[in-house]
N, C-alpha and C positions, 0 to 999 in steps of 0.2 A: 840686726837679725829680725826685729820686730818688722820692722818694712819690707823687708823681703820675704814673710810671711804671707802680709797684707796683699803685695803685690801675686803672691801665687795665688792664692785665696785668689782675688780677680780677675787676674789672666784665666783660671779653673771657671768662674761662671760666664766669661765671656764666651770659652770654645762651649760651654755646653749648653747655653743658649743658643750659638752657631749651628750644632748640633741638633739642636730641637728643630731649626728653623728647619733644617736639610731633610729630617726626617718626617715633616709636617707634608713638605712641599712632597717628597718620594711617596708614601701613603698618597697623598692628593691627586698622584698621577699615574698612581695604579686605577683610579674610579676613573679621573676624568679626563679631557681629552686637553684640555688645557686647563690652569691653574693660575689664579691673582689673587694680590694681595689681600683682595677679601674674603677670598677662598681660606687663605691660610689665617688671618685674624681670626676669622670664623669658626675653627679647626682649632685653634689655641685658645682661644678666647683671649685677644688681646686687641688693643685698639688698634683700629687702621693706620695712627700716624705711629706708632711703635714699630710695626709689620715694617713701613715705610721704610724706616732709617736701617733695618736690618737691614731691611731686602738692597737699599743702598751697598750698607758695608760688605755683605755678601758678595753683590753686584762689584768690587769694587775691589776685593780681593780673588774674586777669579772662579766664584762655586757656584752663578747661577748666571744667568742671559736672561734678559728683558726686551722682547719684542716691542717693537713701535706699538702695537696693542694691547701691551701691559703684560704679555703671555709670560709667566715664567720657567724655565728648564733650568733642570742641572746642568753644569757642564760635570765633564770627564771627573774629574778630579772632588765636583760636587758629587756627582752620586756614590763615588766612591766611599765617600765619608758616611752620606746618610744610608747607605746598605747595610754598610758595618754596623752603624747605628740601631738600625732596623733589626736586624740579624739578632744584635745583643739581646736588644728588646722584647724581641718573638721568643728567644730560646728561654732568656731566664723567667719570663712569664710563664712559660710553659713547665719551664722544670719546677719552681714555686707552687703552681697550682699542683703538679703532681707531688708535690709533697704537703699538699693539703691545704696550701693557705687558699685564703680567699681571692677567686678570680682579679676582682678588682683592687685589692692591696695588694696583687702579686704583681700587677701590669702597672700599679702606682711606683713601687718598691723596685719593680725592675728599670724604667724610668730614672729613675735614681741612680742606681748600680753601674745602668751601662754606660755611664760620664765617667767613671772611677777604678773599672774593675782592667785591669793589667791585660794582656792581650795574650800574657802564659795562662793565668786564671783562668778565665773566658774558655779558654782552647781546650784546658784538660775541666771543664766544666761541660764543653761541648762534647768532648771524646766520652766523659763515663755518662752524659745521656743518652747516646746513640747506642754506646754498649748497654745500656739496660732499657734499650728500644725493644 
């Protein structure tokens, strides 16, 4: 039981690193016209050979394309995931801040949140902010 704990626990921070990567890269290409890995290092603050090995395993499981000039895109399937991501992001920051917290622990905290929070939560989290829009 104890292993299969373990094991969730890091299968849990591998997709949300996965996650982080998706939504660094979708941010990156709302501004720019094209996006590399030292763009996204850059944007996380994490080394270029780290970036690297995602941007591999990413590459490798089917969520991003690497142009001969290093260009990175979502595929299909990748923005799908860093939308949702994104989405979670925008909304619970937003709804945090309007319940007073502080801008920047709201969008840390949301951060957080939106690797863990259920996809009914989320929904009826999304439905009573729009109703008290």
């Amino acid at each position: 039981m104890y292993t299969t704990k373990i094991t969730e626990v890091i299968a849990l921070k591998i997709q949300e690193s996965a996650e982080n990567y998706l939504e660094a890269i979708l941010i990156l290409s709302l501004n720019n016209p094209s996006v590399r890995s030292v763009d996204i290092a850059a944007q996380l603050n994490f080394s270029k050979p780290s970036v690297s090995v995602a941007m591999k395993n990413l590459r490798e499981n089917g969520y991003i394309s690497v142009s001969p000039e290093g260009r990175i895109t979502l595929t299909e399937k990748g923005r799908e995931i860093a939308e949702a991501v994104y989405e979670k992001h925008t909304l619970l920051t937003k709804w945090l801040v309007f319940l007073g917290v502080d801008p920047e622990t709201a969008a840390a905290d949301a951060c957080k949140i939106e690797h863990v929070i259920s996809s009914e939560s989320f929904e009826a989290i999304k439905k009573h902010v729009k109703a008290s829009s």
